[in-house]
C-alpha positions as CSV (number, residue, x, y, z in Angstrom):
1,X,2.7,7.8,14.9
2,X,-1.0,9.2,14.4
3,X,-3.4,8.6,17.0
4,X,-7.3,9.1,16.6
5,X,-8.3,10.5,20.0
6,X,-11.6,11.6,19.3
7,X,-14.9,10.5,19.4
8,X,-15.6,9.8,15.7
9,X,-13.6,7.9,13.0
10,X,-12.0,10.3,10.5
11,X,-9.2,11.1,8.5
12,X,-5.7,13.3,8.3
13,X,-3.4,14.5,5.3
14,X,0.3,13.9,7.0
15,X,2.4,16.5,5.3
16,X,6.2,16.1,5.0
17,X,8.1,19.5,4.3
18,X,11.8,20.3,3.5
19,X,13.4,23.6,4.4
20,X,16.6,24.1,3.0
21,X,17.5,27.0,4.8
22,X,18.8,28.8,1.4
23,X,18.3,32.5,0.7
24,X,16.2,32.0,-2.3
25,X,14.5,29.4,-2.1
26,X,11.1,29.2,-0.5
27,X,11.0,28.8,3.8
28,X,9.0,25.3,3.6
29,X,8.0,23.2,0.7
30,X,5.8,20.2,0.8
31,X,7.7,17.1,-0.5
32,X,5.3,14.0,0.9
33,X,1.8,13.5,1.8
34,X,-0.6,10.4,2.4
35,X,-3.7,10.7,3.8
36,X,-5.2,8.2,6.8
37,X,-8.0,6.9,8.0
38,X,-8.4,5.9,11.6
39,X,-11.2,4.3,13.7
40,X,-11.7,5.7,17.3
41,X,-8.7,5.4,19.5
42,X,-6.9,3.9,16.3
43,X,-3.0,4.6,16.0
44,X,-0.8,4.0,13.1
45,X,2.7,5.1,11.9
46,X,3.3,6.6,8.3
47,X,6.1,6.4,6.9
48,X,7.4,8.6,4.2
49,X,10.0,8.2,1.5
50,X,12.0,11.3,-0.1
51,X,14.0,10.8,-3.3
52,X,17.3,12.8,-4.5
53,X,15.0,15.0,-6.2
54,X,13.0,15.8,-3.3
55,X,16.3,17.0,-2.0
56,X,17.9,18.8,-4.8
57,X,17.2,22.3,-7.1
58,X,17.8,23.1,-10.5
59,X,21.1,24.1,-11.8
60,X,20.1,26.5,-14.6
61,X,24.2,26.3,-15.8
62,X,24.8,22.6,-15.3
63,X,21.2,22.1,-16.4
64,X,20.7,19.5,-13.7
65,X,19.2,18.7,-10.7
66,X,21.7,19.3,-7.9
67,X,21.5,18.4,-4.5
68,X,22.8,21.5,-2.6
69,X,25.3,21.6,0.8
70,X,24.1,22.6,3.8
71,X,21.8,21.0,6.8
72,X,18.1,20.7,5.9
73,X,15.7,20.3,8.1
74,X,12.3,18.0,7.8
75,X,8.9,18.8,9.3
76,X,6.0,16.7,9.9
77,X,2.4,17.6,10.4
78,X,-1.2,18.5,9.9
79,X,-0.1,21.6,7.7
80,X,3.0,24.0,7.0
81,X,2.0,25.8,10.0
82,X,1.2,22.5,12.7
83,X,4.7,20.4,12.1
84,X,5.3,18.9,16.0
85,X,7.8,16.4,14.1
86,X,11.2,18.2,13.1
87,X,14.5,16.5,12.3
88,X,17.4,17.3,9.9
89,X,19.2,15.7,7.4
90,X,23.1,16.8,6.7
């Protein structure tokens, strides 16, 4: 959930990143966004969908995407470097 808890009505780009936690691929990358408006004192939840792509790489033998073993974890936020909302997928 998103809450507006200033003065003035405004907007925020909620950012969904994956991090698969393999060596070579990069620490964080962004997979979702949607931006939101919000009137003063104005709350709302976003939610965010990620498809089998989202979660897989490209297999330059099989030439396919593959979706890779391993935990990976999701942050949410403002930007790659504000994500208060972490979980994991396995």
């Amino acid at each position: 959930m998103i809450t507006n808890t200033g003065a003035y009505a405004g907007e925020e780009v909620v950012q969904l990143y994956l991090e698969t936690g393999l060596k070579d691929d990069p620490v964080v990358v962004l997979r979702n966004f949607e931006k939101v408006s919000l009137a003063v004192g104005q709350s709302t939840v976003v939610r965010m969908m990620l498809n089998r792509k989202d979660l897989a790489r490209w297999d330059v033998v099989k030439q396919d995407w593959v979706v890779t073993e391993g935990v990976k974890k999701v942050r949410v936020g403002s930007s790659s470097r504000n994500t208060p909302l972490t979980g994991t997928l396995t």
